[in-house]
Every structure is written in C-alpha cells, then in structure tokens.
C-alpha positions in Angstrom: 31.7 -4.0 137.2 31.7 -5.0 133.3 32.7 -8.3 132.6 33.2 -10.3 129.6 32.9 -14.0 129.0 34.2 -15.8 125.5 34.5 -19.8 125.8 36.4 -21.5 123.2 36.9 -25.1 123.5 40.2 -26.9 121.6 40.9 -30.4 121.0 45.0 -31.7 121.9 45.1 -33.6 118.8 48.0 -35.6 120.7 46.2 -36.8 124.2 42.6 -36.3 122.4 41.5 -34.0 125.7 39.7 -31.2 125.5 40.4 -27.9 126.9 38.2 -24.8 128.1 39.6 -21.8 127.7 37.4 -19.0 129.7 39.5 -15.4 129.0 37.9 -12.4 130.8 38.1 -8.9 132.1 36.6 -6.6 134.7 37.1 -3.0 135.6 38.1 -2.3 138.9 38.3 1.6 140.1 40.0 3.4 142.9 38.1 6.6 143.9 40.1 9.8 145.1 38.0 12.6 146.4 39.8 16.0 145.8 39.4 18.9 147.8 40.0 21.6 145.7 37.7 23.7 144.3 36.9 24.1 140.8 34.7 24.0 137.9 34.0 20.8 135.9 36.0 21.3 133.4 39.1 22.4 135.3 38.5 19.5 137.4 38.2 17.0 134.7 41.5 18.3 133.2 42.8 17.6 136.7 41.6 14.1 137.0 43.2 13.3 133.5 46.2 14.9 133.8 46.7 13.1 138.0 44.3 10.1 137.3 42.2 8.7 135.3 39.4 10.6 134.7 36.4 12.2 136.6 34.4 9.4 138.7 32.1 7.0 136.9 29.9 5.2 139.0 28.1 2.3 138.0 27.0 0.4 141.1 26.5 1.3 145.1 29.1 -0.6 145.6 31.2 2.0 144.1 29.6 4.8 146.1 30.5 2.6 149.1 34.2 2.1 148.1 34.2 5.9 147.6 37.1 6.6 150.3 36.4 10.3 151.0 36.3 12.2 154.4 32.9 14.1 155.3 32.0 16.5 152.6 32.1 20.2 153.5 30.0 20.9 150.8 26.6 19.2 149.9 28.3 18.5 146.5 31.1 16.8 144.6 31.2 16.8 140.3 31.6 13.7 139.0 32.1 12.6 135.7 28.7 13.2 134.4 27.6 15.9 131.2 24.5 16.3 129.7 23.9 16.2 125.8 21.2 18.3 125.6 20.9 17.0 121.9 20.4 13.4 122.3 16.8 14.2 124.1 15.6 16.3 121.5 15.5 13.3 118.9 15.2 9.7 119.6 15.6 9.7 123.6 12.9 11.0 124.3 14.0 11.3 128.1 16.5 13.7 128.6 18.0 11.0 131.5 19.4 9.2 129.1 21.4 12.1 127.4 23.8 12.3 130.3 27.4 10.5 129.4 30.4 9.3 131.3 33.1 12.1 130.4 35.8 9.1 130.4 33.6 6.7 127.7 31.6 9.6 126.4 28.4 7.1 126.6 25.3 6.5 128.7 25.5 3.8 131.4 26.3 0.2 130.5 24.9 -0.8 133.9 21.4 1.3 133.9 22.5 2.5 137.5 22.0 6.0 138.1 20.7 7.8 141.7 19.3 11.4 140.6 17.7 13.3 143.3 14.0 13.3 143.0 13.7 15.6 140.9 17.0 15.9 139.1 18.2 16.5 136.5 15.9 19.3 136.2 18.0 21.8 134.0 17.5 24.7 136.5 17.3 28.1 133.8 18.5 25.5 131.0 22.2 25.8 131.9 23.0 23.0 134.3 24.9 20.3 132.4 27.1 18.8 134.9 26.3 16.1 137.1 27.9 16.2 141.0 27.3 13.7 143.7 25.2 15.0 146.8 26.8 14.1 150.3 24.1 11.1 150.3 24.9 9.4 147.0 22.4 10.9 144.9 22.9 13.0 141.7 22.1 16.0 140.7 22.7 18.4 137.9 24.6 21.6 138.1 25.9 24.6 136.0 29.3 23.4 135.0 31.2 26.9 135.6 30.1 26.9 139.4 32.8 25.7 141.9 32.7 22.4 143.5 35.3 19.2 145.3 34.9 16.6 142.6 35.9 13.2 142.4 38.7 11.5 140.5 39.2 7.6 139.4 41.8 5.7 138.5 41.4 2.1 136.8 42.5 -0.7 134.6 40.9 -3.4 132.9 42.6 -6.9 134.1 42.1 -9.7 131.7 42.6 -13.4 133.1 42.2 -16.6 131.5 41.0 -19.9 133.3 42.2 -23.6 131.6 40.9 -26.7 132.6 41.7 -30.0 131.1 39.0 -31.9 130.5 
C-alpha cells in the first residue's frame, strides 16, 4: 500500500492557533480472478477494458485478499512483462527489468515472490509473469493461454486537521 505524507502547519492570524494539516493517500485494490482463457495480451485488454488493469501485487497481503476459487490450472498472468533491455545496461539483474503493465515501472515496494528459479527466460521467449497456485511467480511465453487476474483501484486522498 503506497502512502504519502506532506505536513504543513498554518498560523489563524485571528485566534493565533496553529493548525496541522496531514493530507494523504493510499491505494486500495480489489482483485477479480477471471476464468477465461487467454493470452497476456488479450487478457490485459480485458482487464482494461472491465477493470482496471492486470493484477499488481505489492504485498502478501494482497495475495491473501486475492478472492479467487481453487485454480484449475497451476497458473494465472498477472500484470507482470519483462524488458529484456533494461538488464542489458545498467540493471545488471534481469529481476529488476520486470514492470507493472498498469505503471509501466519496477516495484515501489521491493516485493516480488519468483519461484526459485524464475524468471529463467526458458528458450529466451518467456516475458510474462503469472502467479503459481501458491503465490509465487514465474515467467511465461506471453502467447500461451492462461486464467489471469484483474484489479480494480483508486487512490483515496484524506486530510486530518487538528487545532493546536
């Protein structure tokens, strides 16, 4: 969950009090696993076009909100794609060339679950990440057919006063 804090403290020039102002946000997801079988970028299309997007998944705790029956499959796509070029330069570690299809950027939380193992790039055509019926990742050929998983989610804002 990202949040954001910004404190700004005013003066009431008329009762000399001071006030805090503490505006913030957070994301919060809903999770919709979709039984239908397709390719990742057919089921991307999908997710935008009925959600949100394809799943990002930042924490366990959104594995465990996940609301989905028993997979019939070992796998489900999520919103994971590798860019094979960012490992070839600076990276370094081609872990950190995988991006969330709905920011287009790495993790802002440094949580990731690959499979021992994963990604592995099995015969240098497997950029698209799916979830494994236990959580993990792994990566996959994006043309194969899988379930994937779809999210949809706002970013609330609040803002806390106090008098002091």
């Amino acid at each position: 969950v990202g949040r954001k804090l910004l404190f700004t403290a005013t003066k009431n020039s008329l009762t000399s009090k001071m006030r805090l102002c503490i505006p913030s946000s957070y994301h919060i997801r809903y999770f919709h696993y979709v039984n239908l079988i397709m390719n990742w970028t057919d089921a991307q299309n999908y997710c935008r076009e009925k959600y949100t997007d394809l799943a990002t998944i930042d924490s366990m705790e959104a594995i465990n909100r996940l609301n989905r029956p028993p997979l019939s499959t070992t796998t489900a796509w999520i919103g994971l794609r590798d860019d094979p070029e960012a490992w070839k330069g600076t990276l370094k570690n081609y872990t950190n060339s995988w991006r969330w299809s709905a920011t287009g950027q790495t993790s802002k939380t440094g949580y990731e679950v690959w499979r021992t193992g994963e990604p592995d790039n099995s015969f240098s055509s497997e950029f698209c990440g799916f979830m494994n019926s236990d959580g993990t990742w792994s990566d996959k050929d994006c043309f194969l057919l899988s379930p994937f998983i779809c999210y949809t989610g706002k970013e609330l804002f609040w803002s806390v006063d106090w008098s002091l």
